[in-house]
N, C-alpha and C positions, 0 to 999 in steps of 0.2 A: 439689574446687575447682580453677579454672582457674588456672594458674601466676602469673599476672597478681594473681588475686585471694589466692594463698597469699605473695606476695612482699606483697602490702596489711600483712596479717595480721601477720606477722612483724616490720614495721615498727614496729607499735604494740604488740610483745613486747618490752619494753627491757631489757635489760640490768644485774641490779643489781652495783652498785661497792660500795657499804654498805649501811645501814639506810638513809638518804636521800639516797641517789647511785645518780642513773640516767645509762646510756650509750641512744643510740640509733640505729640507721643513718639514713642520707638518700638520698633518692631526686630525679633531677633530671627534670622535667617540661618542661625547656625553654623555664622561666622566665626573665627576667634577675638572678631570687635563688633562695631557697628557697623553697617552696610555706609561705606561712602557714598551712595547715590543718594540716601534719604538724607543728609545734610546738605548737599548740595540740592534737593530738588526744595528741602522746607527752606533752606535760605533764599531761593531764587520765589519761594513765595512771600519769604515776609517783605523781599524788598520789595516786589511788587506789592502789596498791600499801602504801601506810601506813595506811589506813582500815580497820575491820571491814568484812566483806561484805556484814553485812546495813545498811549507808547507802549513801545513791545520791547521786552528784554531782547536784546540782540546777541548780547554776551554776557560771559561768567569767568571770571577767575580765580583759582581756590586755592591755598594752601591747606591740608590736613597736619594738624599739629599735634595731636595728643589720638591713641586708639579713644573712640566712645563706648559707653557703655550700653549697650542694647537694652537693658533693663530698666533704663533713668530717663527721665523726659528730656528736650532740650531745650532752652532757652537762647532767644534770638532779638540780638543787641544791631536796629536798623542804624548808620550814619547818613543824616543828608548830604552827602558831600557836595553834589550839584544841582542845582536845576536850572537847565542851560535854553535858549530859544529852539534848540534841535532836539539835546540829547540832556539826559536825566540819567547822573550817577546815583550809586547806592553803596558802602562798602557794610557788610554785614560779620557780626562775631556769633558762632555757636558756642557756647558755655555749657558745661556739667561739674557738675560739683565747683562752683567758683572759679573756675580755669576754662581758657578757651580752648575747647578741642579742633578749629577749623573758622577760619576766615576768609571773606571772597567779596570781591567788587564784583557790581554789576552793571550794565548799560544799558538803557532805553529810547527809542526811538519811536517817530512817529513816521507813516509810509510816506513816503517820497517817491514821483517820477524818478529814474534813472538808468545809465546805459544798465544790462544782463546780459551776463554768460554766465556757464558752470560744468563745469569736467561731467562727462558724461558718465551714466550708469555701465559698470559692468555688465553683461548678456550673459544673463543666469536662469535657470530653472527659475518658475513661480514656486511658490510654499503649493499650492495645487498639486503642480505635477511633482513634487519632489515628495510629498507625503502620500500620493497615486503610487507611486513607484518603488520607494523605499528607501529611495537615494541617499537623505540626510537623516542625520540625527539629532532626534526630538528630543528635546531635554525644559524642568523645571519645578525650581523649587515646592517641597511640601505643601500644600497650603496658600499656594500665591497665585497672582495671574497671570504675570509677565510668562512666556512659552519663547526656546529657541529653537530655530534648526540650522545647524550647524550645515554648511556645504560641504561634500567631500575634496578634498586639495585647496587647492588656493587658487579659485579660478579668477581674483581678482591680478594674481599673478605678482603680488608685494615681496621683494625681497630685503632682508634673505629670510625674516618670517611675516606671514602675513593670513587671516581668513578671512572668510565671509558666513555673514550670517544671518534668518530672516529673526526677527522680534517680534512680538504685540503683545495687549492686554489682551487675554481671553475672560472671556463672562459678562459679558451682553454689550451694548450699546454704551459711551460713556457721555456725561451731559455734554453741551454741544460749547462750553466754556473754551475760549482757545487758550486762554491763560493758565485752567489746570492741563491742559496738554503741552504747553510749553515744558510745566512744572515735571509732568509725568517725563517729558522726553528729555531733561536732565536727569532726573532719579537713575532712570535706565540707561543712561551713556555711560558710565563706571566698571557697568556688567560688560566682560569679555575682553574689555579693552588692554588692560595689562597684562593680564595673562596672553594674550597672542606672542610674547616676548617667550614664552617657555614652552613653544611650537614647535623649534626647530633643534631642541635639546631633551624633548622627550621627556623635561619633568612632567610631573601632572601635579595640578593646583591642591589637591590634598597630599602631597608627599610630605613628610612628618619633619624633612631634613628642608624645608623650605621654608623661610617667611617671607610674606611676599604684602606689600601694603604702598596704596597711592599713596604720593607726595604734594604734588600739584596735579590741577585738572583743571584745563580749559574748555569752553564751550564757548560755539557763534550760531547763533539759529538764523541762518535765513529766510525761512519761509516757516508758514503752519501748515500746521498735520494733523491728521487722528491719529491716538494712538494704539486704537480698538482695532487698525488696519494691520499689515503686517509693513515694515519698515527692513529695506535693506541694510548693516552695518557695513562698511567694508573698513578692514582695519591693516596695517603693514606694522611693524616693528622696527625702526632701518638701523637701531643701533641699541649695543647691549655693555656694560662694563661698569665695574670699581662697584658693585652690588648694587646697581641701579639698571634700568629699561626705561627707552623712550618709545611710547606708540601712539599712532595715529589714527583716524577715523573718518570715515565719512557715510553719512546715514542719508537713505535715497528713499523717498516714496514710491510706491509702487507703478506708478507711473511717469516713475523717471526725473521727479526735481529733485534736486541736493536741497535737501532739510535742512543740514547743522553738519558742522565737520566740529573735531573733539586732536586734544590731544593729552598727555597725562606722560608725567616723569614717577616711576614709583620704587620702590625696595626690590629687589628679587637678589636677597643674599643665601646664598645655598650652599650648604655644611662643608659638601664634599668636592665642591668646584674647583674646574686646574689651575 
C-alpha cells in the first residue's frame, strides 16, 4: 500500500485505553474542523472492537455536536447498551478536550437467510471509460487516497439537486479485513454528501460567505465491499430551508449491489441568501 493509503489504515486502528475506551489519531484535510467521516468511521470501529466477529455493523446513527479539532486525538467512550439473540447495540461518545464533539448508536447483526431486493443501479459510464474519454472530473485531496470523479449532469436524475459520483482508495491492495472496509466505507459516506444541496444554487463549498457543517448522519450497510474498487455514490438533495439541507445517498458496487444507502441533515447557512 501507498503511504497515503497505510497512514488511512492506521487511523481507523484505535488505540485501546480499557475494555471500552478508545484513543484515536486525527488527520487534518484542510477543513475549517475535523473531517466528520473520521469520527464516524473510528466510532463504528471502536464499537466494533466489543462485538463478536461473526456480527456486522448494519447501521449507524450520529449526531455531530461540537466542530473537532483536527490537531487533538480523540477519545472513544463504547456503551453496551445490548446484546440481544439477533442483534447487538452499541451507542458510542467521541470526546476532546473533556466534551463530547459527536455521538452515534450502532447495530449489529449476524447473516440471515431472507427475502432480497434492491433499487437498481443507475446506467452510467465506468470510471474506465470516463477517464478514456475525459468526461468526468477527477478530483482529491493533498496527500490522501480516497480519488473522485464526479459525472457530468445528473444522470442519476435526482431532483431538484442531485449527482453522481465514482469513489475508491487508490494505492494498492487493502488487507482483505471486511470490518476495516466497513470502517473505511463510513469514513467516506460524509464526502460529497451535503454539499449536493449547493448544486442547484451555484455556491461552491469554499465560498467564504458559507458555512456549511453535518448535523446528523445516518448509515445502513447492506452488503460488503472492497473499497480499493471504485463505488458508485448516487446522491439527490430533495429539500433545502430555515439554514439547513437534507440529502440522501446510495452507494453501488460496481457490479451492481446497493452497498449502504446514507442520509445526513447538516448547516448550509449563507450570508447573502433571499
Amino acid at each position: 500500500m501507498s503511504d497515503a493509503l497505510n497512514t488511512l489504515v492506521a487511523l481507523l486502528e484505535l488505540e485501546p485505553l480499557e475494555e471500552t475506551l478508545f484513543r484515536g489519531q486525527s488527520q487534518d484535510l484542510g477543513l475549517p474542523q475535523l473531517y466528520g467521516g473520521q469520527v464516524l468511521g473510528q466510532a463504528l470501529a471502536a464499537a466494533t472492537y466489543t462485538v463478536p466477529e461473526d456480527r456486522r455493523a448494519h447501521s449507524q446513527h450520529g449526531y455531530f455536536l461540537r466542530p473537532g479539532d483536527p490537531h487533538r486525538p480523540v477519545v472513544y467512550q463504547v456503551d453496551n447498551v445490548r446484546d440481544g439473540g439477533s442483534f447487538t447495540t452499541r451507542r458510542v461518545t467521541a470526546i476532546q478536550k473533556g466534551r463530547p464533539i459527536f455521538f452515534c448508536s450502532a447495530s449489529f447483526h449476524a447473516r440471515e437467510a431472507s427475502i432480497t431486493h434492491q433499487r437498481e443501479m443507475p446506467e452510467v459510464a465506468s470510471p474506465e471509460a470516463l477517464l478514456a474519454s475525459g468526461e468526468a472530473k477527477r478530483s482529491r485531496f493533498p496527500n490522501h487516497p480516497i480519488e473522485f470523479l464526479h459525472l457530468p449532469g445528473n444522470p442519476a436524475g435526482g431532483q431538484p439537486a442531485g449527482q453522481c459520483l465514482w469513489f475508491r482508495f487508490a494505492g494498492g491492495a487493502l488487507p482483505d479485513t471486511l470490518a476495516l472496509h466497513r470502517h473505511l466505507l463510513s469514513y467516506a459516506s460524509d464526502f460529497n454528501l451535503l454539499t449536493t444541496s449547493l448544486v442547484p444554487h451555484g455556491i461552491a463549498f469554499g465560498d467564504a460567505q458559507l458555512r456549511i457543517a453535518s448535523l446528523d448522519h445516518a448509515l445502513w450497510l447492506h452488503d460488503d465491499t472492497r473499497l480499493d474498487d471504485w463505488l458508485l455514490y448516487v446522491i439527490d438533495s430533495p429539500w433545502a430551508g430555515d439554514a439547513r439541507a437534507l440529502a440522501r445517498g446510495q452507494i453501488y458496487s460496481r457490479d451492481g449491489r446497493l452497498i449502504a444507502s446514507t442520509a445526513q441533515e447538516g448547516l448550509t447557512r449563507y450570508q447573502h441568501a433571499p
